[in-house]
C-alpha positions in Angstrom: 38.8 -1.0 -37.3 35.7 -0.9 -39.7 32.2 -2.2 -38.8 31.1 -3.7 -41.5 31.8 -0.8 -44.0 31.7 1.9 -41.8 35.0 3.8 -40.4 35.5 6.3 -38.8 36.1 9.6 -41.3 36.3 13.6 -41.5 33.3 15.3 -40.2 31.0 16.2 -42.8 31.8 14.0 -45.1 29.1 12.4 -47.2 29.0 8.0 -46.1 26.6 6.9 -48.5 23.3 9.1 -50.7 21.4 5.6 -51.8 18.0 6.3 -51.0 18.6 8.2 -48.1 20.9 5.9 -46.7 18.2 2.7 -46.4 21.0 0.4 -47.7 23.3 -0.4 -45.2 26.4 -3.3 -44.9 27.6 -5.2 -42.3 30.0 -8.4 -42.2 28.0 -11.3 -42.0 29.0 -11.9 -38.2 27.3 -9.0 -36.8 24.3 -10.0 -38.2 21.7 -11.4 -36.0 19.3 -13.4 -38.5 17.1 -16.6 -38.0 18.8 -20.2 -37.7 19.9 -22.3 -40.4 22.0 -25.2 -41.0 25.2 -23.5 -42.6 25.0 -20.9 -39.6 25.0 -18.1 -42.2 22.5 -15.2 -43.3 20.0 -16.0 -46.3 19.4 -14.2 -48.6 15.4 -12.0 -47.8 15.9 -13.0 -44.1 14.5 -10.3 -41.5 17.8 -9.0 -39.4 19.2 -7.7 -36.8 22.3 -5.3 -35.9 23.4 -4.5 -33.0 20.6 -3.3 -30.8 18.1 -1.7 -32.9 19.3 -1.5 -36.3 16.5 -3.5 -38.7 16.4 -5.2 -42.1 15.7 -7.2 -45.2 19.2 -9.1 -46.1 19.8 -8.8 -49.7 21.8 -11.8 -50.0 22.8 -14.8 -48.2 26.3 -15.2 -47.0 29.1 -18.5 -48.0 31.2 -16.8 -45.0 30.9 -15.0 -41.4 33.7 -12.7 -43.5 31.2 -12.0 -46.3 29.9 -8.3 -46.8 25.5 -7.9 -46.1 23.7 -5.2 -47.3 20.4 -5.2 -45.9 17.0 -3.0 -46.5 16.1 -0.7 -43.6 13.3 0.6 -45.5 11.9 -1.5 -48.1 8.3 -3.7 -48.4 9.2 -7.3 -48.4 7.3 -10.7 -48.1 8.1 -11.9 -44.8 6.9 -15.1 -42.4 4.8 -13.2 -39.6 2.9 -15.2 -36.4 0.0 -14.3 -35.2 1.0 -14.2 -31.7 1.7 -11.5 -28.9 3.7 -11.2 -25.5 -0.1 -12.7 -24.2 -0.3 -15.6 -26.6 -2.4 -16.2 -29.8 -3.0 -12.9 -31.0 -4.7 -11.8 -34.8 -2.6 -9.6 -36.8 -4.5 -6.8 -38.3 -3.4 -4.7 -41.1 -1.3 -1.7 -39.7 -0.3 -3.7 -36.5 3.6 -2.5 -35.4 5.3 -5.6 -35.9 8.4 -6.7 -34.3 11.4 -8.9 -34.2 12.9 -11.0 -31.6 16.2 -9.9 -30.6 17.6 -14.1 -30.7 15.1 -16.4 -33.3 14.6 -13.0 -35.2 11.0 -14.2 -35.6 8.5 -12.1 -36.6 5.1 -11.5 -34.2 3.6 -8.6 -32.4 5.3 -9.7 -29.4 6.3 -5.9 -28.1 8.3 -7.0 -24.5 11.4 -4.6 -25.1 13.6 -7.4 -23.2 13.3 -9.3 -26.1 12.1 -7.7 -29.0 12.8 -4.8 -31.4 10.4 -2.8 -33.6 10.5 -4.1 -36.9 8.2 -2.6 -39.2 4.0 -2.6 -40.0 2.1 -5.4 -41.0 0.3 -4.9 -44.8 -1.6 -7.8 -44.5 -4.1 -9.9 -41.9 -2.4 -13.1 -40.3 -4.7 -15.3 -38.3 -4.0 -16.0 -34.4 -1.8 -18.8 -33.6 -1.2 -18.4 -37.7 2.2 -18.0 -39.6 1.7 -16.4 -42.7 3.8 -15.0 -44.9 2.5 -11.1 -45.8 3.7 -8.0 -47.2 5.5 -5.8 -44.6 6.8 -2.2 -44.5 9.9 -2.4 -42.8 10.8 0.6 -40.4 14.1 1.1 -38.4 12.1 3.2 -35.4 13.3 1.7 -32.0 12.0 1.9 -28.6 14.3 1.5 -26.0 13.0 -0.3 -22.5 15.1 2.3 -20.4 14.4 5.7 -20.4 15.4 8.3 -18.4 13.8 12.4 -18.6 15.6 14.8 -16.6 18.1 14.6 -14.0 18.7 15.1 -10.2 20.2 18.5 -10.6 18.1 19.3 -14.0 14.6 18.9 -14.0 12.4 18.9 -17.7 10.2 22.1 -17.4 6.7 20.9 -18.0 5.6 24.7 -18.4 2.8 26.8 -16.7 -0.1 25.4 -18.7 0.5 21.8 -18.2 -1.2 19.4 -15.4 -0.1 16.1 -16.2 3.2 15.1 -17.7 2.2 11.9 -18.6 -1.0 10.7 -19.0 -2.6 7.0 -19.3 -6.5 6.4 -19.4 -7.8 3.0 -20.0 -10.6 0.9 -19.8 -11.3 -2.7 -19.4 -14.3 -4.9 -20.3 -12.3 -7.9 -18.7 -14.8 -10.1 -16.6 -12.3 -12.2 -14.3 -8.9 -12.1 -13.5 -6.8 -9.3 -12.2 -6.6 -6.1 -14.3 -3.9 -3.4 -14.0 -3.6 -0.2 -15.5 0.3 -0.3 -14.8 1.9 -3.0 -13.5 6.1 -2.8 -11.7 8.3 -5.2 -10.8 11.5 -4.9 -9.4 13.8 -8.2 -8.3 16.7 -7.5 -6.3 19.5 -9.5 -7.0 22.2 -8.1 -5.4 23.8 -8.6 -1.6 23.5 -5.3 0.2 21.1 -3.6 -2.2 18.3 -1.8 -1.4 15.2 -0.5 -3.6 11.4 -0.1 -4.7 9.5 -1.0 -7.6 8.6 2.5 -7.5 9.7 5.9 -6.1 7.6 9.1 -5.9 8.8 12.5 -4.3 7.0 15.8 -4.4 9.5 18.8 -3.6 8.0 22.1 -2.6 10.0 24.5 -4.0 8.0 27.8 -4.1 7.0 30.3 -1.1 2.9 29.2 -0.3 2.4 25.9 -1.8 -1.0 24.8 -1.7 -1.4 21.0 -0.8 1.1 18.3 -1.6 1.3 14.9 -1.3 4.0 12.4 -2.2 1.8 9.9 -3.4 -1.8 9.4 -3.8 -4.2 6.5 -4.6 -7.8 6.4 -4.7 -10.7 4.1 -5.4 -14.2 5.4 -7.4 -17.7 4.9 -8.3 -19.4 5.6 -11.1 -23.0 6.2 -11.6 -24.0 2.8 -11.3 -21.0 1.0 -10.6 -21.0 -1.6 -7.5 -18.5 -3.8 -5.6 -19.1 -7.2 -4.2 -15.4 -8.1 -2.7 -13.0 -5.7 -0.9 -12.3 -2.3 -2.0 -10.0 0.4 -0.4 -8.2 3.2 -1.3 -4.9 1.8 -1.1 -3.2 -1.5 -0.5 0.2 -2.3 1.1 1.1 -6.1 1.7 4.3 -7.9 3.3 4.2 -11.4 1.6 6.0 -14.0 4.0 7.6 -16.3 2.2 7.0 -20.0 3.5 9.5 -19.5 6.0 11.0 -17.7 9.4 11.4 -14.0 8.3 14.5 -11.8 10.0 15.0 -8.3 10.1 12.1 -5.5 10.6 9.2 -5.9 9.1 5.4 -4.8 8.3 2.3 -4.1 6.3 2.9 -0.7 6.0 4.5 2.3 7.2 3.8 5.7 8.0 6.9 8.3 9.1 7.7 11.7 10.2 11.6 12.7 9.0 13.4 15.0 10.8 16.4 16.1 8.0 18.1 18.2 11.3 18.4 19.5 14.5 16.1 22.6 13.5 13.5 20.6 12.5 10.3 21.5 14.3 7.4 19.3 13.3 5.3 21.4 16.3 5.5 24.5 14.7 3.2 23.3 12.3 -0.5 24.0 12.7 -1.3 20.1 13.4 1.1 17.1 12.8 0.3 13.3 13.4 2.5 10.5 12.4 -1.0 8.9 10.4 -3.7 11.1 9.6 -7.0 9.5 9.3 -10.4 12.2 7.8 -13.8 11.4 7.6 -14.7 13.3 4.3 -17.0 14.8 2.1 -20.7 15.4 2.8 -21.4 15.5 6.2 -24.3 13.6 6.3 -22.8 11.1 4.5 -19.7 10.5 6.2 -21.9 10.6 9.8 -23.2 7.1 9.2 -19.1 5.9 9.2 -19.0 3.9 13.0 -15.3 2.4 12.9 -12.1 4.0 12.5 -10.1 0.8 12.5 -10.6 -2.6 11.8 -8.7 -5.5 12.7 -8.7 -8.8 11.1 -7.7 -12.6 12.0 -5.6 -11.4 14.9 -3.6 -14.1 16.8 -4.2 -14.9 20.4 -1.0 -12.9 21.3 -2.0 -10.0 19.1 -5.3 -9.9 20.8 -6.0 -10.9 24.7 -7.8 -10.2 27.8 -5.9 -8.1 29.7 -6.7 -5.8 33.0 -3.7 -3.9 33.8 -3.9 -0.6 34.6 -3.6 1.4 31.4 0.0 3.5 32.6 0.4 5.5 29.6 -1.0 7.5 27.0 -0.9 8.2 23.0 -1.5 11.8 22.3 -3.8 12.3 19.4 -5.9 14.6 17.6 -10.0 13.8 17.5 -11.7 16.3 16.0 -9.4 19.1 16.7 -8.9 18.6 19.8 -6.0 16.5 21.8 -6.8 13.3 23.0 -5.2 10.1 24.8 -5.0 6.8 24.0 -4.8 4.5 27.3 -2.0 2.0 26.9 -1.2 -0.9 29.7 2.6 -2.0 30.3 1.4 -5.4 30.7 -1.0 -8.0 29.4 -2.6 -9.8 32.3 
């Protein structure tokens, strides 16, 4: 069964030599194109086949039957708005440009769930504006999944590389939050389970260093300064507005055991949570509190005099400690 023109054929064999094969057809119903009356493609309307296939429609269609051959590659004059996935947004010359997989608009809106690169913008459009400008038309997509290596084949970054991917940015925003990366994952299926984001570090060779699964951190510059709340990392439970079921909690910390064999206390030290005071040590000498609790209930936090009857071990400085505990609040 064709697809527009295309069959299957004889391997090696020559489909079509116009300008590098720019020029494709399709049937007029597996066009995507923007709405008019009659239904149909018109003739110099900015298209859409399939997923990420991109054009210019030569001419317009009297039938959903009706062969299209479309530009992939050409310059054409083509309405453009001035607008991003954010809003009003100025179109400067050189901008990527992209079309929206549905209305087949034309903005610099680039959320991958609903748009497709179409091409570069040749000419300034004004935000909030639609203009009609010259634009080269490229057939480059950029898919929103993407997947590099596998569980039982890893990519080989190489001995001289440190970061596989790197992102540096810098904002000049002055309210609001402001993310360098921001995921979000909604689970929408019964009996599912996941996170908006998974790290693992595996230690593979003999005499690894130091590794950590994950690690955040917060910084100063030279003369930066903070006025709210700053930590080094963040973990939050939001309750919805109602009762909640199963286990929950801030944030947890855990010790896996992946068999009988394992033997956390042949270790040098091991700890469920590790708290350090860091750094220079006559700085980190004027720390006082290792915890701090806030806005605890009356429940949470009580008088109590009951004899402490048992004991966290713990590690202070080297050196094993207790933590008194009490069976009872009284």
């Amino acid at each position: 069964m064709p697809y527009g023109v295309y069959t299957p054929g004889v391997a090696g064999q020559e489909v079509s030599s116009t300008l590098e094969g720019r020029h494709l057809t399709f049937s007029e119903s597996q066009i995507t194109h923007p709405s008019h009356t009659d239904g149909l493609v018109d003739a110099k309307d900015p298209v859409l086949v399939g997923e990420n296939i991109v054009g210019v429609a030569f001419t317009g269609a009297a039938a959903a039957t009706d062969p299209i051959a479309i530009d992939t590659e050409g310059i054409w004059q083509l309405s453009v708005i001035g607008t991003d996935q954010n809003g009003n947004s100025a179109v400067a010359v050189g901008d990527e440009i992209f079309i929206n997989k549905t209305t087949c608009l034309l903005s610099k809106n680039y959320d991958k769930n609903v748009s497709v690169r179409f091409g570069y913008a040749l000419y300034p459009v004004g935000a909030g504006s639609t203009t009609v400008i010259p634009v080269k038309v490229h057939f480059d997509p950029d898919d929103e999944l993407e997947q590099v290596g596998g569980s039982s084949l890893f990519c080989a970054m190489g001995a001289a590389l440190s970061n596989a991917r790197e992102y540096r940015y810098r904002s000049t925003k002055t309210s609001g939050d402001i993310r360098g990366q921001y995921l979000a994952l909604a689970l929408n299926g019964a009996g599912g389970s996941g996170e908006a984001n998974r790290g693992r570090t595996i230690v593979e060779a003999v005499g690894v260093l130091v590794a950590h699964g994950g690690h955040h951190g917060l910084e100063f510059d030279t003369d930066g300064t903070l006025t709210g709340l700053g930590v080094g990392h963040r973990a939050t439970l939001m309750g919805p507005n109602r009762a909640l079921f199963a286990t929950i909690a801030g944030g947890m910390s855990e010790l896996w055991a992946e068999g009988a064999s394992t033997n956390f206390d042949a270790a040098s030290k091991h700890s469920i949570h590790r708290f350090v005071m860091d750094g220079d040590p006559t700085g980190y000498a004027t720390a006082k509190n290792v915890f701090e609790f806030v806005n605890l209930s009356a429940v949470q936090y009580a008088a109590n005099t009951d004899t402490p009857a048992f004991a966290l071990r713990c590690i202070i400085n080297g050196n094993v400690r207790y933590i008194m505990v009490s069976e009872a609040q009284s």
